[in-house]
PyMOL CGO cylinders between C-alpha atoms (Angstrom):
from pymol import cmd
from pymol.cgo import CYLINDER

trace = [
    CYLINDER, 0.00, 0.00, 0.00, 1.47, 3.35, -0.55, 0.3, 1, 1, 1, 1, 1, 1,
    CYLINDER, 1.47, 3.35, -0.55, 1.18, 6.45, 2.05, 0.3, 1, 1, 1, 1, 1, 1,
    CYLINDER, 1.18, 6.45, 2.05, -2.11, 7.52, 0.62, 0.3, 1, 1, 1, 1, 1, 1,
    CYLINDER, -2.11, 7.52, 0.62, -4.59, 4.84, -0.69, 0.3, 1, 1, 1, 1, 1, 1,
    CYLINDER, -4.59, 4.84, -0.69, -7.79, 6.48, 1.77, 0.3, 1, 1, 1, 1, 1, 1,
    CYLINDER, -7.79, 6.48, 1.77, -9.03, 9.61, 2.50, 0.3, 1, 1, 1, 1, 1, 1,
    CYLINDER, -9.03, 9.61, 2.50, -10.70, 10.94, 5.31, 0.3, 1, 1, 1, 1, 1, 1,
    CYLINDER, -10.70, 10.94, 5.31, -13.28, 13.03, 3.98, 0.3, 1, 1, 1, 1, 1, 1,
    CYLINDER, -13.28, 13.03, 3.98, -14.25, 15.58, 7.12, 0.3, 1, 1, 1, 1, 1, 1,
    CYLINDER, -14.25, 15.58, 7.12, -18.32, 16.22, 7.38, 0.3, 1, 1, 1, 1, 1, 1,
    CYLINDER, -18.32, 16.22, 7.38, -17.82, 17.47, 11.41, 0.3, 1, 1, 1, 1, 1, 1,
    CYLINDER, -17.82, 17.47, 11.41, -16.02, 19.63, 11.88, 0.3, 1, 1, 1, 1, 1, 1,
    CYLINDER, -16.02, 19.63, 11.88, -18.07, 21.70, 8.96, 0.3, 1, 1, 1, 1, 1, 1,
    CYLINDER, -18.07, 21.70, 8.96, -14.85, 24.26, 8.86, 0.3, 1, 1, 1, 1, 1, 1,
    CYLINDER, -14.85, 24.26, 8.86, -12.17, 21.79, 9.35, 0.3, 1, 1, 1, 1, 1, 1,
    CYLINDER, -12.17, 21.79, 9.35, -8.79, 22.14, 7.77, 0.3, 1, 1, 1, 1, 1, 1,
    CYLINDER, -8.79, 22.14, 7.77, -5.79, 20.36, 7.93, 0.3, 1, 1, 1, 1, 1, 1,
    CYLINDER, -5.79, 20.36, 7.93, -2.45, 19.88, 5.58, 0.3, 1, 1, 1, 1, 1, 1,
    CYLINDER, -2.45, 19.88, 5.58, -3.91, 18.42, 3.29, 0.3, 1, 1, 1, 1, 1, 1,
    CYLINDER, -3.91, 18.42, 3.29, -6.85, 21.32, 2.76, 0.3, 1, 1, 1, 1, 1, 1,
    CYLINDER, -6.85, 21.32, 2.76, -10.27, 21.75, 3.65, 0.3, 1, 1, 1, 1, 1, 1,
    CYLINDER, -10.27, 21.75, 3.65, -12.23, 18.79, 5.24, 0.3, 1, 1, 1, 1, 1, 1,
    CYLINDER, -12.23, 18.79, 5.24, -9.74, 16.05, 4.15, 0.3, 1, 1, 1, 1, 1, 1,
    CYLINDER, -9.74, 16.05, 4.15, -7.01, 13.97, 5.63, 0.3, 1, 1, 1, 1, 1, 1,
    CYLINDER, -7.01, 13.97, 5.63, -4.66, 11.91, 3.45, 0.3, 1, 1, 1, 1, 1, 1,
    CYLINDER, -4.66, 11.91, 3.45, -3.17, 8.06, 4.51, 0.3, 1, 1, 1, 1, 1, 1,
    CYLINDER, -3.17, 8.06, 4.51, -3.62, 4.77, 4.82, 0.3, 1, 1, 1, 1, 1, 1,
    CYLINDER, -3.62, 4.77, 4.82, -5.70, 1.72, 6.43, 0.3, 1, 1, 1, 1, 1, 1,
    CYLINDER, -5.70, 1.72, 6.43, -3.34, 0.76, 9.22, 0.3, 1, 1, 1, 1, 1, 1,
    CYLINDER, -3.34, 0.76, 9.22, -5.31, -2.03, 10.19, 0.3, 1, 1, 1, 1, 1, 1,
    CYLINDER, -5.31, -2.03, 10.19, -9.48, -3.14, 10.22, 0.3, 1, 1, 1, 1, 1, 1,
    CYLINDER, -9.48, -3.14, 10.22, -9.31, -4.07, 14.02, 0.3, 1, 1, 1, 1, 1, 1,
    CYLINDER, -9.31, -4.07, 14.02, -13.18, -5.62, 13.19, 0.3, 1, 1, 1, 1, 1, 1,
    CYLINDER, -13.18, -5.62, 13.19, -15.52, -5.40, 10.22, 0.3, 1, 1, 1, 1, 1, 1,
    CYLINDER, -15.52, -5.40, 10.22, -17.27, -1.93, 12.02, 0.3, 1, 1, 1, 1, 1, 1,
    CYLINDER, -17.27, -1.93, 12.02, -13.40, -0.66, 13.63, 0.3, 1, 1, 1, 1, 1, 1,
    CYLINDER, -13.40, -0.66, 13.63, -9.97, 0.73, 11.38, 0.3, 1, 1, 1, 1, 1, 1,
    CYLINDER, -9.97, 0.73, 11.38, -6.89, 2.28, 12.32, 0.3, 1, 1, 1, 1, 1, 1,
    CYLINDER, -6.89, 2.28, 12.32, -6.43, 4.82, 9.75, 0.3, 1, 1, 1, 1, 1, 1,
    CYLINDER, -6.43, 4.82, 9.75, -3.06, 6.97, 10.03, 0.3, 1, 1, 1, 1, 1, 1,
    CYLINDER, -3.06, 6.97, 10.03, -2.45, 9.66, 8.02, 0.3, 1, 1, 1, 1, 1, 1,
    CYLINDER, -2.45, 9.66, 8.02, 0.38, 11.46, 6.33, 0.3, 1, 1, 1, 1, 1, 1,
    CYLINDER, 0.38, 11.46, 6.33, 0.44, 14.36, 8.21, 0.3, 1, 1, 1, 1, 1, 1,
    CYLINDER, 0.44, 14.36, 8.21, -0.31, 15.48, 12.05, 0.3, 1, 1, 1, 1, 1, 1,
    CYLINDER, -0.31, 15.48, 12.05, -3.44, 16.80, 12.32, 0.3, 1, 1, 1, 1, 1, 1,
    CYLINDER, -3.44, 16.80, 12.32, -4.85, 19.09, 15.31, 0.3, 1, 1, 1, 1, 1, 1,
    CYLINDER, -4.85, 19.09, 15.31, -8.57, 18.64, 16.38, 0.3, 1, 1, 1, 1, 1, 1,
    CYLINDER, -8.57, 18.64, 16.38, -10.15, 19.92, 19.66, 0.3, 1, 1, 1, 1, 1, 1,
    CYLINDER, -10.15, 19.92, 19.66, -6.82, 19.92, 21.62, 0.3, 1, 1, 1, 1, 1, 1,
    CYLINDER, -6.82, 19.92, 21.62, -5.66, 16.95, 20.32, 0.3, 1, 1, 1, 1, 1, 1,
    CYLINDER, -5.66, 16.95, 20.32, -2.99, 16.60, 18.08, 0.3, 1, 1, 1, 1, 1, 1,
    CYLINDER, -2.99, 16.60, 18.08, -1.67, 13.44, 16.41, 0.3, 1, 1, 1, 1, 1, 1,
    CYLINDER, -1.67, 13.44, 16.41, -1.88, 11.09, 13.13, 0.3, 1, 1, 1, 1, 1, 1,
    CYLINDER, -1.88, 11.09, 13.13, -3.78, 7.95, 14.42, 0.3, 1, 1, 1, 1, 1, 1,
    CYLINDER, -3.78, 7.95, 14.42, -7.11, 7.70, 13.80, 0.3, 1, 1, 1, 1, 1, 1,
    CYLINDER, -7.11, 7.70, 13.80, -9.78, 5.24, 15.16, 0.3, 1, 1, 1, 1, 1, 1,
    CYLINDER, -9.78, 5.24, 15.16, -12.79, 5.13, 12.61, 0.3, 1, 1, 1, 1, 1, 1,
    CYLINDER, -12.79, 5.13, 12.61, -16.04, 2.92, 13.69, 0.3, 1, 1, 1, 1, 1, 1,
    CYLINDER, -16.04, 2.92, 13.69, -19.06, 2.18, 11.11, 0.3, 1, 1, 1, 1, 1, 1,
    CYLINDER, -19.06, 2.18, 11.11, -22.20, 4.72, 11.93, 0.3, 1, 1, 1, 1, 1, 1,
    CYLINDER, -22.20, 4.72, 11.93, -24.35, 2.75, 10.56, 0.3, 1, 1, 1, 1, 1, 1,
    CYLINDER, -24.35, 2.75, 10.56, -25.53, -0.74, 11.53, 0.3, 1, 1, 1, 1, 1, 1,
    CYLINDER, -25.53, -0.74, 11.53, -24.87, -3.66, 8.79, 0.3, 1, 1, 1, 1, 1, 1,
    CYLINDER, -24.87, -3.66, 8.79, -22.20, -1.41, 6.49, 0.3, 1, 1, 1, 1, 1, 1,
    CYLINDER, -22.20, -1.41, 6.49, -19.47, -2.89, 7.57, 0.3, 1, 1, 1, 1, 1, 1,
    CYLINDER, -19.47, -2.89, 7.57, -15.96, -1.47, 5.50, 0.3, 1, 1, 1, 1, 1, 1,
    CYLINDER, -15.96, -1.47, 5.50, -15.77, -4.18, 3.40, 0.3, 1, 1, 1, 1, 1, 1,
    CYLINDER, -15.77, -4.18, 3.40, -19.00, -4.22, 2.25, 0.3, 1, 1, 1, 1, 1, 1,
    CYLINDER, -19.00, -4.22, 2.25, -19.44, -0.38, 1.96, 0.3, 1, 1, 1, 1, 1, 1,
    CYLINDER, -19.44, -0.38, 1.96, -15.71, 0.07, -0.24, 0.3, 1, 1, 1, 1, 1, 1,
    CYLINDER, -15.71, 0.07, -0.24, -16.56, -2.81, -2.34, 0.3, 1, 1, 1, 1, 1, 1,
    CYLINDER, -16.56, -2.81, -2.34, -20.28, -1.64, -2.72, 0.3, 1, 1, 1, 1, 1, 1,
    CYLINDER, -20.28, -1.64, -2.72, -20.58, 2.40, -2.53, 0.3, 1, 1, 1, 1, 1, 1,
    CYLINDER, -20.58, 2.40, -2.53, -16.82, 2.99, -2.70, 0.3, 1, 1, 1, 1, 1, 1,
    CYLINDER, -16.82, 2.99, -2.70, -17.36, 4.80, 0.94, 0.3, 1, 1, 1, 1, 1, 1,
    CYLINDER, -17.36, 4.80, 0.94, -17.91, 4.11, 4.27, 0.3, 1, 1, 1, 1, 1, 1,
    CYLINDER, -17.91, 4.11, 4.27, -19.14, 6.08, 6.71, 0.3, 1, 1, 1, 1, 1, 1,
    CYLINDER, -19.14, 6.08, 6.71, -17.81, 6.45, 10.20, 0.3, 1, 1, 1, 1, 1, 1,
    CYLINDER, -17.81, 6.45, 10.20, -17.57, 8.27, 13.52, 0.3, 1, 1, 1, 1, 1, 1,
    CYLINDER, -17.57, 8.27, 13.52, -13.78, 8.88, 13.72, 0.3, 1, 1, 1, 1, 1, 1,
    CYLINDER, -13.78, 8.88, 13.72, -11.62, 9.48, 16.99, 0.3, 1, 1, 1, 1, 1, 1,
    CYLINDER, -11.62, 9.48, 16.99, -8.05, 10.80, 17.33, 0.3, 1, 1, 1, 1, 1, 1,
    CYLINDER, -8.05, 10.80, 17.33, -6.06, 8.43, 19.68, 0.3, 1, 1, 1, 1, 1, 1,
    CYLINDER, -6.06, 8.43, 19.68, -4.61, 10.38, 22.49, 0.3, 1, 1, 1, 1, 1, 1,
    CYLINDER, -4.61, 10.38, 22.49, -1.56, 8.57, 23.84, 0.3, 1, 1, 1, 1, 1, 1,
    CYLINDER, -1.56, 8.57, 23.84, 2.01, 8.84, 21.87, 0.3, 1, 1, 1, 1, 1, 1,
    CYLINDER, 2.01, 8.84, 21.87, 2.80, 5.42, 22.07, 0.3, 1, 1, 1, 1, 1, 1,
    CYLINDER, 2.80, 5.42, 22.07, 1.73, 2.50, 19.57, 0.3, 1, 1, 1, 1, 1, 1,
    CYLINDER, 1.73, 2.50, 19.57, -0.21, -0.41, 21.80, 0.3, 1, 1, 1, 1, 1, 1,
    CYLINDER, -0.21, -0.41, 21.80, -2.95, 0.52, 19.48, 0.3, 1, 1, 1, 1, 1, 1,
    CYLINDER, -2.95, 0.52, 19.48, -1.70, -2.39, 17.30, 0.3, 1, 1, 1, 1, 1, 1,
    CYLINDER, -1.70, -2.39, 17.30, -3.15, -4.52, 19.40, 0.3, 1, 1, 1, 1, 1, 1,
    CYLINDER, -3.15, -4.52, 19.40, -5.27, -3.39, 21.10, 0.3, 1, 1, 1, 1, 1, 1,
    CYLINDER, -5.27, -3.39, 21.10, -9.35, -4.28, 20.75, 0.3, 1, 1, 1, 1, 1, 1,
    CYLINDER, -9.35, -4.28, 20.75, -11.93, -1.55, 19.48, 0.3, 1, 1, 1, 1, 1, 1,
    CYLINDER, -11.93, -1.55, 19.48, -13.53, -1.43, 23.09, 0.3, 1, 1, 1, 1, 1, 1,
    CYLINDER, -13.53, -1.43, 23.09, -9.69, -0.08, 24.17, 0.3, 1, 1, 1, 1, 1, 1,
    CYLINDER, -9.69, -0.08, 24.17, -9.24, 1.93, 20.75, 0.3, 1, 1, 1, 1, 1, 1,
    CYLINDER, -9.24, 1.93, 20.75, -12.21, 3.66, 21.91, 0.3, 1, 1, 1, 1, 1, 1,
    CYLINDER, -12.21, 3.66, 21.91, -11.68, 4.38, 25.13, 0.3, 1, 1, 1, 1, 1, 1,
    CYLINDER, -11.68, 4.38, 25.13, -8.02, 5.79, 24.24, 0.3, 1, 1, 1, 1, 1, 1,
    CYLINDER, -8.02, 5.79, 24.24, -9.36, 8.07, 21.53, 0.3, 1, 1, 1, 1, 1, 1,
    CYLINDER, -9.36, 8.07, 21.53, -11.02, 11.40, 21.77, 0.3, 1, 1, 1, 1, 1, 1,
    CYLINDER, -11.02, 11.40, 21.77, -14.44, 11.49, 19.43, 0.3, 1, 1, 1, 1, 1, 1,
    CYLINDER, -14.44, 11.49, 19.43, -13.46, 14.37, 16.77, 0.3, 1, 1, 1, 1, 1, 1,
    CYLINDER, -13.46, 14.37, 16.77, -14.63, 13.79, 13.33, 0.3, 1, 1, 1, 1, 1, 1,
    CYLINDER, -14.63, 13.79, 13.33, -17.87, 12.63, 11.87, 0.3, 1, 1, 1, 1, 1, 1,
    CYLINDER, -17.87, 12.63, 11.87, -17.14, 11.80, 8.36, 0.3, 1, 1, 1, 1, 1, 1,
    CYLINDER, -17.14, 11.80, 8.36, -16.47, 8.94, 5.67, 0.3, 1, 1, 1, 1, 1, 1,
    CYLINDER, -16.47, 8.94, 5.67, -13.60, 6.46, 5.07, 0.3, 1, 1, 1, 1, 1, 1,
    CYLINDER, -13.60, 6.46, 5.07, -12.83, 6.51, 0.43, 0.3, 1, 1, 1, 1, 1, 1,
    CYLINDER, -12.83, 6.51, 0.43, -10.48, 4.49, -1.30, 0.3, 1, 1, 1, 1, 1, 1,
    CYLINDER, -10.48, 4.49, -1.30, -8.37, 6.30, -3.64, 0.3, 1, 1, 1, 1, 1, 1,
    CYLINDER, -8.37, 6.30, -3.64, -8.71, 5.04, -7.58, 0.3, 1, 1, 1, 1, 1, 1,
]
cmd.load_cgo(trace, "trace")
């Protein structure tokens, strides 16, 4: 995979802009932690509601779209997307009940593979 095959495409925060411009963030699927839970990590740092980093924990907003399905099928997925807090990188293995309680809610939004 290279550094940018997905895009986080920003909904909420309406006015949100990062390095990559206005209500997108540039990377890559780090890992699909379940069919409804991703690690996304993108290119740059991004800052968000006093938190600043480039892990992001997406899960599915909407019941029976799971990733897989939704890429393959709409080419998007939507998600409610958190910004894990902690500098280190036990997110690797760590399960999506932990991912979400080390992550800080920030983005709602949708998960797009890049053609």
């Amino acid at each position: 995979m290279s550094k940018s095959d997905y895009i986080l495409s920003v909904s909420e925060p309406w006015d949100f802009e990062g390095p990559d411009g206005e209500n997108v963030i540039y990377g890559r699927i780090v890992k699909e932690v379940t069919n409804n839970c991703l690690i996304f990590e993108s290119n740059n740092p991004v800052s968000i509601d006093n938190v600043t980093g480039s892990v992001f924990v997406a899960f599915g907003r909407h019941d029976g779209y799971d990733f897989e399905y939704s890429v393959k099928k709409d080419g998007i997925w939507s998600a409610n997307i958190g910004l894990y807090t902690s500098d280190d990188e036990l997110y690797l293995n760590m399960n999506s009940k932990e991912l979400m309680e080390h992550s800080k809610y920030v983005i709602i939004g949708s998960v797009k593979k890049l053609s």
